[in-house]
Backbone as CSV, one residue per row, in Angstrom:
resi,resn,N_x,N_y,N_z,CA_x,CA_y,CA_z,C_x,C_y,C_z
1,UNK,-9.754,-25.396,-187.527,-10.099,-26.430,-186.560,-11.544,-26.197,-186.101
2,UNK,-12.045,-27.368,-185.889,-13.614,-27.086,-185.686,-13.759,-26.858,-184.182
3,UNK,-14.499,-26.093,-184.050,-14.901,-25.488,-182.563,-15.691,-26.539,-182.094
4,UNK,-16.107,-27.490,-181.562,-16.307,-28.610,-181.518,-15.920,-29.694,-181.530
5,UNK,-14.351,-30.030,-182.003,-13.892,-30.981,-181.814,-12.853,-31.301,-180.404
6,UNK,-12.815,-32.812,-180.806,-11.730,-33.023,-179.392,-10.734,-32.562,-179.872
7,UNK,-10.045,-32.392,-180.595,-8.628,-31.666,-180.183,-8.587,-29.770,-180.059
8,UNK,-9.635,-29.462,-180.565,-9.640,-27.937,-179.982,-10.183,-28.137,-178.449
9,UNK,-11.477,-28.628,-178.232,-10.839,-28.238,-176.830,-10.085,-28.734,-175.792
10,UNK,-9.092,-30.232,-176.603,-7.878,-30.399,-175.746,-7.247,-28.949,-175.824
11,UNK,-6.948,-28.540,-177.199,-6.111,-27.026,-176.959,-6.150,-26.414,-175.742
12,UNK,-7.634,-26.079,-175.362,-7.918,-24.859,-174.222,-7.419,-25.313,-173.167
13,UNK,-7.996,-26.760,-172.960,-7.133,-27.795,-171.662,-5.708,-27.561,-171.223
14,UNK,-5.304,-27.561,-172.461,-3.735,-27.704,-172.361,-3.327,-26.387,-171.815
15,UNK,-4.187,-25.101,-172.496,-3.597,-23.735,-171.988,-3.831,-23.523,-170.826
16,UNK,-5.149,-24.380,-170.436,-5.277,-23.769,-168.874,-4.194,-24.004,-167.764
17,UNK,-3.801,-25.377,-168.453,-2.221,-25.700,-167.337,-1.138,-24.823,-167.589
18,UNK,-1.041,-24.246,-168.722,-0.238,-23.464,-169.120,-0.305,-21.877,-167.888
19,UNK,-1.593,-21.145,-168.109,-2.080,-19.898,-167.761,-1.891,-20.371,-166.050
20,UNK,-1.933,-21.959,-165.839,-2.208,-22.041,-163.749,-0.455,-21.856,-163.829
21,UNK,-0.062,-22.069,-164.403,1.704,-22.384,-164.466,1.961,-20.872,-164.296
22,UNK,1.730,-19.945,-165.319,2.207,-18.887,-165.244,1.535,-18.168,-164.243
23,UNK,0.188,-18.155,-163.710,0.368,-17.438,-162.499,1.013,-18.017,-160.929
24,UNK,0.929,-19.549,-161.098,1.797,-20.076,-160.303,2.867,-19.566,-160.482
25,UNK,4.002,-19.145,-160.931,5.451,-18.384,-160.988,5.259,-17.547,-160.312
26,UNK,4.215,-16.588,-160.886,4.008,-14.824,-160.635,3.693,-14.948,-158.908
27,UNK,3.120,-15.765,-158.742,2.216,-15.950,-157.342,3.663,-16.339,-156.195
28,UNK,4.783,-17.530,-156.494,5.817,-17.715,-156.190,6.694,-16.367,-155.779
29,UNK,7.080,-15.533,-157.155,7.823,-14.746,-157.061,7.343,-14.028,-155.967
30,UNK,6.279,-13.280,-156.119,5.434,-12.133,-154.930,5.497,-12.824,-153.560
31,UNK,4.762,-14.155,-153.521,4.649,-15.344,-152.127,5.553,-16.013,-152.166
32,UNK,6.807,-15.922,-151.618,7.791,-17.399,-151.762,6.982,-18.586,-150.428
33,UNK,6.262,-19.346,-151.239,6.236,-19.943,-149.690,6.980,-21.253,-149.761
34,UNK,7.665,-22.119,-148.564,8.669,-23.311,-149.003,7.838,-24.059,-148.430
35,UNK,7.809,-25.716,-148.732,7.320,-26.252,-147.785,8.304,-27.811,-148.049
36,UNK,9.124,-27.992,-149.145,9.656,-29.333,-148.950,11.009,-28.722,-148.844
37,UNK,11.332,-30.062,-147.531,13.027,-29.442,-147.453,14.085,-29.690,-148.865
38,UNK,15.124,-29.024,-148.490,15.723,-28.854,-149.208,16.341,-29.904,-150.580
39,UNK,16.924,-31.272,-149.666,17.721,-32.284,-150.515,16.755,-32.962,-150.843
40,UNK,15.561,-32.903,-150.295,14.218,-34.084,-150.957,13.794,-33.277,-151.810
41,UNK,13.204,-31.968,-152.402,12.781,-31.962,-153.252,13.318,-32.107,-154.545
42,UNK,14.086,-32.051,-154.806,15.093,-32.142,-156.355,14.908,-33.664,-156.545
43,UNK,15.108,-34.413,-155.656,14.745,-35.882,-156.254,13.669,-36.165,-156.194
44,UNK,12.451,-36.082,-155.417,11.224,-36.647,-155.554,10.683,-35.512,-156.674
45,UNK,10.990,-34.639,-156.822,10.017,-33.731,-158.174,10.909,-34.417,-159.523
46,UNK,11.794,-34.663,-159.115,12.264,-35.492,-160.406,11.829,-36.382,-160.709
47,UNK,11.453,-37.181,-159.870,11.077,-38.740,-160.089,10.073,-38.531,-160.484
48,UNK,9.191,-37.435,-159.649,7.629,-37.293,-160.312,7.388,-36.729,-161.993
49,UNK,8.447,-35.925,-162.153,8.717,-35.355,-163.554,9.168,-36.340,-164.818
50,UNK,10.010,-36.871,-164.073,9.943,-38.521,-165.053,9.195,-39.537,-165.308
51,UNK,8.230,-40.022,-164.493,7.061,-40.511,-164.287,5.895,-39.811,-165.546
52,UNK,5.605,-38.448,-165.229,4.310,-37.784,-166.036,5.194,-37.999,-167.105
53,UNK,6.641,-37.864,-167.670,7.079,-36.970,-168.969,6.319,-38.753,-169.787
54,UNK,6.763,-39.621,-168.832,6.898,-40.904,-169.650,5.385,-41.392,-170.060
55,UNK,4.278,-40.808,-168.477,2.755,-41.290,-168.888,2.341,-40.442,-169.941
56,UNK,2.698,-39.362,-170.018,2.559,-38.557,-171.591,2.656,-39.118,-172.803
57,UNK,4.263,-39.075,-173.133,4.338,-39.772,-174.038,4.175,-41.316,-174.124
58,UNK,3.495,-42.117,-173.394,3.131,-43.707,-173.183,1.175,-43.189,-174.219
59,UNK,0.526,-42.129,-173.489,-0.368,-41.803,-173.967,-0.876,-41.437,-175.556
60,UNK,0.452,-40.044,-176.109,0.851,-39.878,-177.438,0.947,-41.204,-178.142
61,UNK,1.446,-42.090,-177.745,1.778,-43.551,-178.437,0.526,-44.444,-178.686
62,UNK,-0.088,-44.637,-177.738,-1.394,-45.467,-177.567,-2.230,-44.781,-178.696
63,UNK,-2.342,-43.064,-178.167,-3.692,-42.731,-178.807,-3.254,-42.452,-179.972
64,UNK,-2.538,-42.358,-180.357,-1.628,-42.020,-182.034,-2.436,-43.638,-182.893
65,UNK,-1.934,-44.481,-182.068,-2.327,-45.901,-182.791,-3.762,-46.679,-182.833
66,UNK,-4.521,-45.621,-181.834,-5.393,-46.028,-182.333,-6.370,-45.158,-182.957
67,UNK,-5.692,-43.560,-183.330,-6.380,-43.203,-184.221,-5.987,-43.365,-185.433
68,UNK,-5.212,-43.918,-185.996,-4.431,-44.468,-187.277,-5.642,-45.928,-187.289
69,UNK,-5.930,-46.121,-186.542,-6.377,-47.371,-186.628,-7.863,-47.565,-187.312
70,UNK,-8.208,-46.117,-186.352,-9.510,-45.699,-187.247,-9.467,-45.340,-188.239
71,UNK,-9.033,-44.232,-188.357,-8.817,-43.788,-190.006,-8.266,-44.852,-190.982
72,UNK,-7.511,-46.132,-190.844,-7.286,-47.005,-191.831,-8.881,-47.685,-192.241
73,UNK,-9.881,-47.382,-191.246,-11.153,-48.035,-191.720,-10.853,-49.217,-190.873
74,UNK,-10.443,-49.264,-189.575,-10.371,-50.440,-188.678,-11.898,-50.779,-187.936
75,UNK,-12.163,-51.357,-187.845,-13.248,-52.056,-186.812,-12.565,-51.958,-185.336
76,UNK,-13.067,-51.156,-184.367,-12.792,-50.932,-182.962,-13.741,-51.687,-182.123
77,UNK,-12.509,-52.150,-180.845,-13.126,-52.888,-180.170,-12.942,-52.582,-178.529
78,UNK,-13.726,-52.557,-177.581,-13.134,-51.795,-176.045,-11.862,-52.287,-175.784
79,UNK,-10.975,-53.325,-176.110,-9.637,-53.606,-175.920,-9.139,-52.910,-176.444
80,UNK,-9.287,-52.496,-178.018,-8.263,-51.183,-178.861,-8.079,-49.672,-178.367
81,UNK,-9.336,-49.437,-176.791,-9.394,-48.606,-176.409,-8.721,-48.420,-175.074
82,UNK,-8.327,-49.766,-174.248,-7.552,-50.323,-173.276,-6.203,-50.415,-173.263
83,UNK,-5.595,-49.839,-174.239,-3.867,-50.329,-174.105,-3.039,-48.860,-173.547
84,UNK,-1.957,-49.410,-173.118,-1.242,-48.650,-172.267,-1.704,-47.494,-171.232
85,UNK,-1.579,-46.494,-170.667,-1.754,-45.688,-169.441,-3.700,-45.623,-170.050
86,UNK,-4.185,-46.172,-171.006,-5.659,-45.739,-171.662,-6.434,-46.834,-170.805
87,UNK,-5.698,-48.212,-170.203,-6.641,-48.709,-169.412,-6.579,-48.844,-167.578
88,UNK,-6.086,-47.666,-167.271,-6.126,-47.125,-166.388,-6.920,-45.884,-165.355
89,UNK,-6.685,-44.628,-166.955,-6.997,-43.606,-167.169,-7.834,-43.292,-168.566
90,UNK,-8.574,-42.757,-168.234,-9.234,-42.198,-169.313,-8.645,-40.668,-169.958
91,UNK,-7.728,-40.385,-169.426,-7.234,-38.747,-169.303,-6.159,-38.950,-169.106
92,UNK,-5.499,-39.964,-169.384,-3.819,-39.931,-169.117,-2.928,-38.532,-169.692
93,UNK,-3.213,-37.809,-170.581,-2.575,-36.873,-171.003,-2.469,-35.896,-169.874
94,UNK,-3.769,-35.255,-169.608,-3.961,-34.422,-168.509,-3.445,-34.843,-167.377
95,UNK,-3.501,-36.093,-166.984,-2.834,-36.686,-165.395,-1.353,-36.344,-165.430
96,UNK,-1.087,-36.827,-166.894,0.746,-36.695,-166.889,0.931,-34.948,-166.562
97,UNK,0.564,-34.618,-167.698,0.577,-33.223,-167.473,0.535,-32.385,-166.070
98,UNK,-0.950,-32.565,-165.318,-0.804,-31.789,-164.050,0.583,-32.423,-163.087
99,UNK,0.805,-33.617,-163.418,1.888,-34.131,-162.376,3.008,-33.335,-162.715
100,UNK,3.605,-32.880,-164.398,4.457,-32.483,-164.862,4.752,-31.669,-163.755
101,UNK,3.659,-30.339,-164.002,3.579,-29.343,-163.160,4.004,-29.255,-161.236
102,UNK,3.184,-30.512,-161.160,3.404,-30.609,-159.843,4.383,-31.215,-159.252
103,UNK,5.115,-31.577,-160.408,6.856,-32.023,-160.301,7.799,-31.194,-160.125
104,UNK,7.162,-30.036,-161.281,8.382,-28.623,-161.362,8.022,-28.117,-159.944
105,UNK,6.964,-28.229,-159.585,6.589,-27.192,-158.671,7.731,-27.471,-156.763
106,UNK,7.318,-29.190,-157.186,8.077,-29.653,-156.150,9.638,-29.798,-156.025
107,UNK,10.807,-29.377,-157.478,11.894,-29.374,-157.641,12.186,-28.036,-157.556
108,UNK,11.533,-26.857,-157.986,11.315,-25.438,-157.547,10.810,-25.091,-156.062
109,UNK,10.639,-26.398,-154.999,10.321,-25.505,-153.945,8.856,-24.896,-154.144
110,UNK,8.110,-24.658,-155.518,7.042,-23.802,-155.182,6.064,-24.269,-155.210
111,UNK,5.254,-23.982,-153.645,4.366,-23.975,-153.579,2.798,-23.703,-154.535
112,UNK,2.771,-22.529,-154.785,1.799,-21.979,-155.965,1.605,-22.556,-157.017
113,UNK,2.792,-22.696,-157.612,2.764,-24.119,-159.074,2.236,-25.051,-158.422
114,UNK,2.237,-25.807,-157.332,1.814,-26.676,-157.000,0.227,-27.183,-157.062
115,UNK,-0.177,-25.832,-156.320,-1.619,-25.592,-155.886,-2.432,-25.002,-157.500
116,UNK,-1.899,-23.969,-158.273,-2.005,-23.882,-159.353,-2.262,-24.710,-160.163
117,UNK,-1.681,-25.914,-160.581,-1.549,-27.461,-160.873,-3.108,-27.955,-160.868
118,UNK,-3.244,-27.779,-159.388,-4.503,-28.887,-159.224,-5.332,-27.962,-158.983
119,UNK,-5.700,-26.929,-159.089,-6.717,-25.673,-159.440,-6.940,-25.729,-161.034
120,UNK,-5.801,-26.176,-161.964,-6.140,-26.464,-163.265,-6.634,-27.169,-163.613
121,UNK,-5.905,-28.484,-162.868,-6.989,-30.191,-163.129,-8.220,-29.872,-162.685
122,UNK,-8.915,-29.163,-161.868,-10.485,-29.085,-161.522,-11.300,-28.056,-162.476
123,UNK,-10.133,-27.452,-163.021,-11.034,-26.577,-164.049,-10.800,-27.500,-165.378
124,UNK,-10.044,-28.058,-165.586,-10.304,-29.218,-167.066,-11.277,-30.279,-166.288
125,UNK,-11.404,-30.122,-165.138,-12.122,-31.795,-164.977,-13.373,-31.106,-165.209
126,UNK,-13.499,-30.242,-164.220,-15.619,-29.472,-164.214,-15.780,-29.446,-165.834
127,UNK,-15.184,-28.910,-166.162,-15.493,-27.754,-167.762,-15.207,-28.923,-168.608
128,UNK,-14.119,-29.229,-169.139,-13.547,-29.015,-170.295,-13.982,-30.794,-170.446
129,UNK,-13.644,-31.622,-169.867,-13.595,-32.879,-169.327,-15.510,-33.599,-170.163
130,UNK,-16.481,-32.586,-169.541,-17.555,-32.787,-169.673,-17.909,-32.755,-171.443
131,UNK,-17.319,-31.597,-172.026,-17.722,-31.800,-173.169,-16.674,-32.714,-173.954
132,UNK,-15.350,-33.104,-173.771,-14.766,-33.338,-174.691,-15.738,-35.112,-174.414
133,UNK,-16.058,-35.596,-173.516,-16.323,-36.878,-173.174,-17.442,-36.660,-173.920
134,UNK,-18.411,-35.692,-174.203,-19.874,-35.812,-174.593,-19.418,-35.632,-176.379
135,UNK,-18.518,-35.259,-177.141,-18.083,-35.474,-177.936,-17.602,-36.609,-178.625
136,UNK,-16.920,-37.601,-177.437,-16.817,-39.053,-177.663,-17.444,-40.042,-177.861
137,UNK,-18.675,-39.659,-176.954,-20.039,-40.543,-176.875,-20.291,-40.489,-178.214
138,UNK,-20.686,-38.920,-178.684,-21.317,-38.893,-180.017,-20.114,-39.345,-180.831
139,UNK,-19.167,-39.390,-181.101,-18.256,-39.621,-181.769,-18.034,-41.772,-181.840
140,UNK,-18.267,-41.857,-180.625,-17.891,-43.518,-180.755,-19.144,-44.301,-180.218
141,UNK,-19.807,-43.575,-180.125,-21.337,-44.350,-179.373,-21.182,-45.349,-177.943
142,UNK,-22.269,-46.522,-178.003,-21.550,-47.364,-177.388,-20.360,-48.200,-176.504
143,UNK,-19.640,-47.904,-178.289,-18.202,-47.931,-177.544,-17.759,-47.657,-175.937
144,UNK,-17.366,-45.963,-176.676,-16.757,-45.486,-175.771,-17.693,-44.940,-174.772
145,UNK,-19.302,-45.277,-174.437,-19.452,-45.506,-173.230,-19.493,-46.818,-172.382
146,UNK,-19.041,-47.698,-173.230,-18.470,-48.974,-172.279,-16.996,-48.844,-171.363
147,UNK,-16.493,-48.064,-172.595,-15.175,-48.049,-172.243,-15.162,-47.467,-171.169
148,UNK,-16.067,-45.744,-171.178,-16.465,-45.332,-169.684,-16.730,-45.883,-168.791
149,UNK,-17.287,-46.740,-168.617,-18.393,-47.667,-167.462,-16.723,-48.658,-166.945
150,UNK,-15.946,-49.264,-167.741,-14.951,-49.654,-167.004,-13.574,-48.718,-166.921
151,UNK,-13.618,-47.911,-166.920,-12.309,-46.902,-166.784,-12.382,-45.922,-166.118
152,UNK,-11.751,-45.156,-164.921,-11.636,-44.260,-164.254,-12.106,-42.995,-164.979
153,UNK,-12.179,-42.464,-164.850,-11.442,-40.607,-165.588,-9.983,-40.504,-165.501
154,UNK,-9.507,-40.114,-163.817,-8.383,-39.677,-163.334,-7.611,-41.373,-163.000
155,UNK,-7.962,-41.441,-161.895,-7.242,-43.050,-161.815,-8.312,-44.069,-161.072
């Protein structure tokens, strides 16, 4: 995999939620701290956990089709770059994702996953965020800085 491309450093992205997750546990176990009562959190971290699982895979779907789209030798257009959670978010993967987290965190009671969570989203947003977008530019020109100019990042 090329050290340079977007999907390696989605990889690192992805681990960093991974690595905030696991010291979020460790941080839990040592700190229990509670802060949602009891019978609300199991349903609202659910709901939130169902929500990301679905903007995830709504994302996998979109961007699956329209990189098939390229590689068939398609002509792209800022609408082919607009469909589903993609004309909302520019980062729908990552959004689903930290929510994942901050779903478990809220059906677990834990705090730390929580905060962990969105200590990760600011380290994919500063870091990781910057080059994979400066990769796109060069990768789609134009395009996909139109597509920038009307699309969020986060929401």
């Amino acid at each position: 995999m090329d050290k340079n491309s977007v999907s390696h450093i989605s990889s690192y992205s992805i681990s960093v939620f991974a690595v905030g997750l696991f010291f979020g546990v460790i941080l839990d176990i040592v700190f229990p701290i509670r802060f949602v009562s009891e019978p609300m959190n199991q349903t609202l971290g659910l709901i939130i956990v169902v929500l990301a699982t679905g903007l995830i895979y709504s994302a996998e779907k979109y961007g699956e089709k329209y990189s098939m789209d390229r590689k068939a030798g398609n002509v792209c257009h800022i609408d082919d770059m607009r469909r589903g959670p993609y004309k909302y978010t520019r980062n729908p993967k990552y959004l689903g994702l930290g929510l994942l987290l901050i779903g478990l965190g809220v059906i677990l009671n834990a705090t730390f996953i929580m905060i962990t969570s969105v200590i990760s989203a600011l380290v994919v947003h500063f870091y990781f965020l910057k080059k994979e977008e400066a990769l796109l530019e060069e990768r789609h020109g134009d395009l996909y800085r139109e597509y920038k100019s009307k699309v969020r990042k986060w929401l």
